[in-house]
C-alpha positions in Angstrom: 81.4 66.7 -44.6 83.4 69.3 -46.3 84.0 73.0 -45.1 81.4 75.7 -46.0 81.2 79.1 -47.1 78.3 81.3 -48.4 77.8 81.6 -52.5 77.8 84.9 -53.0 78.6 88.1 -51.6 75.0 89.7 -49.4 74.7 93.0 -48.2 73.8 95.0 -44.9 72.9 98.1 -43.2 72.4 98.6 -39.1 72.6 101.0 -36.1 75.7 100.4 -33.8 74.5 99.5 -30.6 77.1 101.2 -28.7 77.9 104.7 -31.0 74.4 104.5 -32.5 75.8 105.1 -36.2 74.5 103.5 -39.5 77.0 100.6 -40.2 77.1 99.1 -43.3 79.1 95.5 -44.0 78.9 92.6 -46.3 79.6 88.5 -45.9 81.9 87.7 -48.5 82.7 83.8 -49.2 86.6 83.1 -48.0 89.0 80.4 -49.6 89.1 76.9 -47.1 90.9 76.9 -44.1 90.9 80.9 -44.0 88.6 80.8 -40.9 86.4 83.5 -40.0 87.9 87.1 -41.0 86.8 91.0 -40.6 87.9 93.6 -42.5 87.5 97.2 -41.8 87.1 98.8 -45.0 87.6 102.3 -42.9 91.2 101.5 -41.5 91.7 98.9 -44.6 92.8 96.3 -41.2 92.1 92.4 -41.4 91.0 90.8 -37.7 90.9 87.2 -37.6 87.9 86.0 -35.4 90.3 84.3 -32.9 91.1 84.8 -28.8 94.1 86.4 -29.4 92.8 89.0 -30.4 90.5 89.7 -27.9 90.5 93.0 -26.8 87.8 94.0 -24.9 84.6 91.9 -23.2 83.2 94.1 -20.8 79.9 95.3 -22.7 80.1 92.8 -25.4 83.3 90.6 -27.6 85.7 93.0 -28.9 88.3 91.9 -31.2 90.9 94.0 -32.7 94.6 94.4 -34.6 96.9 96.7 -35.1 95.3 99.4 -33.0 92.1 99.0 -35.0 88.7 97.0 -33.3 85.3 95.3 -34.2 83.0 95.5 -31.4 79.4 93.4 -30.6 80.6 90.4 -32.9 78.9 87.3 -31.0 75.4 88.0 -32.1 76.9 87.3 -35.6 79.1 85.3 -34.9 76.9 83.2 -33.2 74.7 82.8 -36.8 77.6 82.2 -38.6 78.4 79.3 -36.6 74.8 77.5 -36.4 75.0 78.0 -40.1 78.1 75.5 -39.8 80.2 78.2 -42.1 84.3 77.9 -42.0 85.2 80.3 -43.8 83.8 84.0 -44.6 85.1 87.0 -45.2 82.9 90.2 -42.9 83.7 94.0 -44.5 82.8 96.2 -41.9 82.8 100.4 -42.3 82.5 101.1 -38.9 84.1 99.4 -35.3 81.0 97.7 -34.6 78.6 95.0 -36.0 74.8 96.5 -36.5 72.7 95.1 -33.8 69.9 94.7 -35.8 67.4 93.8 -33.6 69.0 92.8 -30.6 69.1 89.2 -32.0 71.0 86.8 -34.7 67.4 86.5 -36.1 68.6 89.0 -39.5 71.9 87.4 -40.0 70.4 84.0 -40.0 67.8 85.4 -42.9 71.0 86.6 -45.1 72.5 83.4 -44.6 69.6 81.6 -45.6 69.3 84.0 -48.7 72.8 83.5 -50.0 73.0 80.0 -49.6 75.5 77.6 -48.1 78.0 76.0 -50.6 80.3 73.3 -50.1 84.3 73.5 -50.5 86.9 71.5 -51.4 88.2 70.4 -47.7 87.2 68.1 -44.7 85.1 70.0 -42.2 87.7 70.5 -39.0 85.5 69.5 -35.8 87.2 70.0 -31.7 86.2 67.0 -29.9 86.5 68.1 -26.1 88.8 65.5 -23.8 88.7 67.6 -20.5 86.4 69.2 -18.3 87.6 72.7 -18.2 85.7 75.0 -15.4 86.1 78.8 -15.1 85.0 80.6 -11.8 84.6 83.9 -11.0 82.9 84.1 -7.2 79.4 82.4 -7.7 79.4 82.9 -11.6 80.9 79.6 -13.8 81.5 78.8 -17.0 82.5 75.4 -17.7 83.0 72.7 -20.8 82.8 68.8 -20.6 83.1 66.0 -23.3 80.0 64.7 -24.3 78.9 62.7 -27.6 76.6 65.6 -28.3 76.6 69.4 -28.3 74.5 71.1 -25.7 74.3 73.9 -24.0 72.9 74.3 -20.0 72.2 78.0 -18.7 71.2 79.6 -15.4 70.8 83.5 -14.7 69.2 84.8 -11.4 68.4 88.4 -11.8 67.1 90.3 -8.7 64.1 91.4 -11.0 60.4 90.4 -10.9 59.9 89.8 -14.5 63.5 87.9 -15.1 64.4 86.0 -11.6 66.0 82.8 -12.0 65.5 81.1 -15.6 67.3 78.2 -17.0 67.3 76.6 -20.2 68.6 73.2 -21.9 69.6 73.4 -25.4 70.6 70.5 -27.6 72.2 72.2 -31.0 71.5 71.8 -34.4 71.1 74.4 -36.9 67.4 73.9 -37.2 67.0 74.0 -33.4 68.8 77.2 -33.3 66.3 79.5 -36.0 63.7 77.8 -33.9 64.5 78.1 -30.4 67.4 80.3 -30.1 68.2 83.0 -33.0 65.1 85.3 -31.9 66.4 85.9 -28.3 67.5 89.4 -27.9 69.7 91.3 -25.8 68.3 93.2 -22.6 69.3 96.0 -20.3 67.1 97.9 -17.4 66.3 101.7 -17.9 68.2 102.9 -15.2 71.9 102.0 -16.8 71.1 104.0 -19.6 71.9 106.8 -18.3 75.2 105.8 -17.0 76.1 104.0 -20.2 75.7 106.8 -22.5 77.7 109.6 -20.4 80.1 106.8 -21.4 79.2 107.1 -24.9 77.6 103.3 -24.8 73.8 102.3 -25.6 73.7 105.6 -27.9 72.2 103.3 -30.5 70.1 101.2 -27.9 66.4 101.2 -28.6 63.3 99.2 -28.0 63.7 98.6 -31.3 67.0 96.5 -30.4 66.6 95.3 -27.1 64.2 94.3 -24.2 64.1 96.7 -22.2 63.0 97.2 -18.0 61.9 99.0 -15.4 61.8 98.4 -12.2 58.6 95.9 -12.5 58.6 95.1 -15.7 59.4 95.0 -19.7 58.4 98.5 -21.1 58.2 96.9 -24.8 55.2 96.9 -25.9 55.0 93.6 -27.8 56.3 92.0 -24.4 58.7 88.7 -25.0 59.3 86.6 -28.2 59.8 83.6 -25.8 58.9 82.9 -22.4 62.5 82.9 -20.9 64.0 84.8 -23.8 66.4 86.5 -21.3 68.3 83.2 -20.7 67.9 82.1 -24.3 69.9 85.1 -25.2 72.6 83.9 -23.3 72.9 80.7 -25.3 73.1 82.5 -28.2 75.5 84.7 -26.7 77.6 82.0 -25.4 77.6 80.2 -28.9 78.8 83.8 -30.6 81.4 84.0 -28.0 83.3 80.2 -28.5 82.5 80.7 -32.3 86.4 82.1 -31.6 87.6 78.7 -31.3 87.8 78.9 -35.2 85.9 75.5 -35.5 82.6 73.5 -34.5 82.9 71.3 -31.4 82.0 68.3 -29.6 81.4 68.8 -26.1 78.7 70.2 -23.2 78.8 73.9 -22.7 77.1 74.8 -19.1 76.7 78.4 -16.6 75.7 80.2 -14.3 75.5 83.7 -14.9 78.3 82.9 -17.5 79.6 86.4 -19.4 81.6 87.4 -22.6 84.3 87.7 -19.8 84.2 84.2 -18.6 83.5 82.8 -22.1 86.8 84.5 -23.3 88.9 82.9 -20.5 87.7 79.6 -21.0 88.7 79.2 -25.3 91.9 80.6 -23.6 91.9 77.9 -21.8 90.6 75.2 -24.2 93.3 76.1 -26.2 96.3 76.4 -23.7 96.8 72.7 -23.7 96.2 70.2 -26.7 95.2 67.6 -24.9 92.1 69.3 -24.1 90.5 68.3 -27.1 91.0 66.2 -30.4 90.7 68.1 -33.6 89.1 65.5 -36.1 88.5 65.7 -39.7 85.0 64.5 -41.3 86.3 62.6 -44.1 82.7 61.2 -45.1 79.0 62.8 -45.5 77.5 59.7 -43.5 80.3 60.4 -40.6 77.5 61.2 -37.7 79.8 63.1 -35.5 79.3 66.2 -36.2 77.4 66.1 -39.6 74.3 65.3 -38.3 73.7 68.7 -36.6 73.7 70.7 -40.0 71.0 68.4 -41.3 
């Protein structure tokens, strides 16, 4: 399987989640082994999508270079990886990613629309060797080998609608527009006021995000999935090891995991080599990883 870009350049507008300003970007296609790249067109500053520069992951994944930042990247992110893409190139006005609405849902779509096209160099894949826990108090993310790629998720909110969901997800791209891509992000009506004397949420809507009460989800179209709160994590939690800066082999679990906890533990994936194996696919009909993007 060979590396993959998009074949042409697509368009997009959004609201910022956090400053709740019109953000417009495009996905460009990149040149192999380039990786995953933003560019603020505003600061002209290239950030590559990698830990190090990590900045920030206390309301979302921040990521940012030479005093300059990208802000709410792993709902993106997270499409750009189920679409198995290497390399791409984001232009980005602004120092946030649109949330759109709440979901990967509209970046899948421009992927889709621009098509995927093949380049001239093996597909890298990370093969995971260790089990590699992080713990924070009761909350845990953690990473085992495991022929396959799946993720396993707990959350236990102290809320009647949410409570304690958990949801097993075996990847593949199709499996991902299906079961994961329309999950959106959620907050509870009484943070909003704190966040925006912060200047955060000012773009949050029920446009953009489940959002609840006390009791209950004050959307009126209710939930796209039963236990769309968890769901979201997934995606979240794909976005988030996207930084890697290549596809992997391995089983991805939590409880009440966070953009926190997934930031420590590609840290830690990536402090020591022999963590994982880095493999080329050299074939099509090489099942390891190939299969998945079917």
């Amino acid at each position: 399987m060979k590396q993959l870009t998009i074949k042409k350049t697509i368009k997009g507008v959004g609201i910022g989640l956090h400053k709740g300003e019109p953000v417009r970007f495009s996905l460009q296609p990149l040149d192999t082994n380039s990786g995953i790249v933003f560019f603020r067109s505003d600061t002209h500053t290239y950030i590559e999508a990698n830990p190090e520069n990590v900045v920030d992951t206390q309301m979302a994944t921040v990521i940012g270079s030479q005093g300059n930042s990208v802000s709410t990247i792993e709902h993106l992110l997270s499409a750009i990886y189920a679409f198995g893409i290497d390399n791409l190139l984001i232009r980005i006005d602004a120092s946030e990613v649109p949330v759109m609405d709440g979901s990967s849902a509209s970046f899948c779509m421009m992927l889709s629309e621009t098509g995927i096209e093949e380049q001239n160099a093996n597909k890298k894949i990370m093969i995971i060797n260790k089990e590699i826990e992080i713990k924070e108090e009761n909350r845990y993310v953690k990473i085992s080998p495991d022929p396959n790629q799946s993720y396993h998720f707990q959350i236990d909110f102290n809320h009647p609608t949410i409570g304690f969901q958990e949801y097993n997800f075996d990847f593949s791209k199709q499996a991902y527009i299906d079961s994961i891509s329309r999950a959106r992000t959620f907050g509870f009506l009484k943070d909003v006021q704190m966040l925006r004397a912060q200047n955060l949420a000012l773009g949050a809507s029920l446009e953009n995000a489940i959002v609840l009460d006390n009791n209950k989800i004050i959307n009126s179209d209710g939930l796209r999935y039963n236990n769309e709160f968890v769901r979201h994590k997934i995606l979240d939690a794909i976005g988030d090891l996207t930084l890697l800066g290549m596809p992997y082999i391995g089983k991805y679990e939590s409880f009440a995991g966070s953009h926190h906890l997934n930031h420590l533990l590609t840290k830690e994936i990536l402090k020591d080599k022999e963590n994982y194996i880095v493999k080329e696919i050299e074939t099509q009909s090489d099942e390891t990883f190939s299969k998945v993007y079917a």
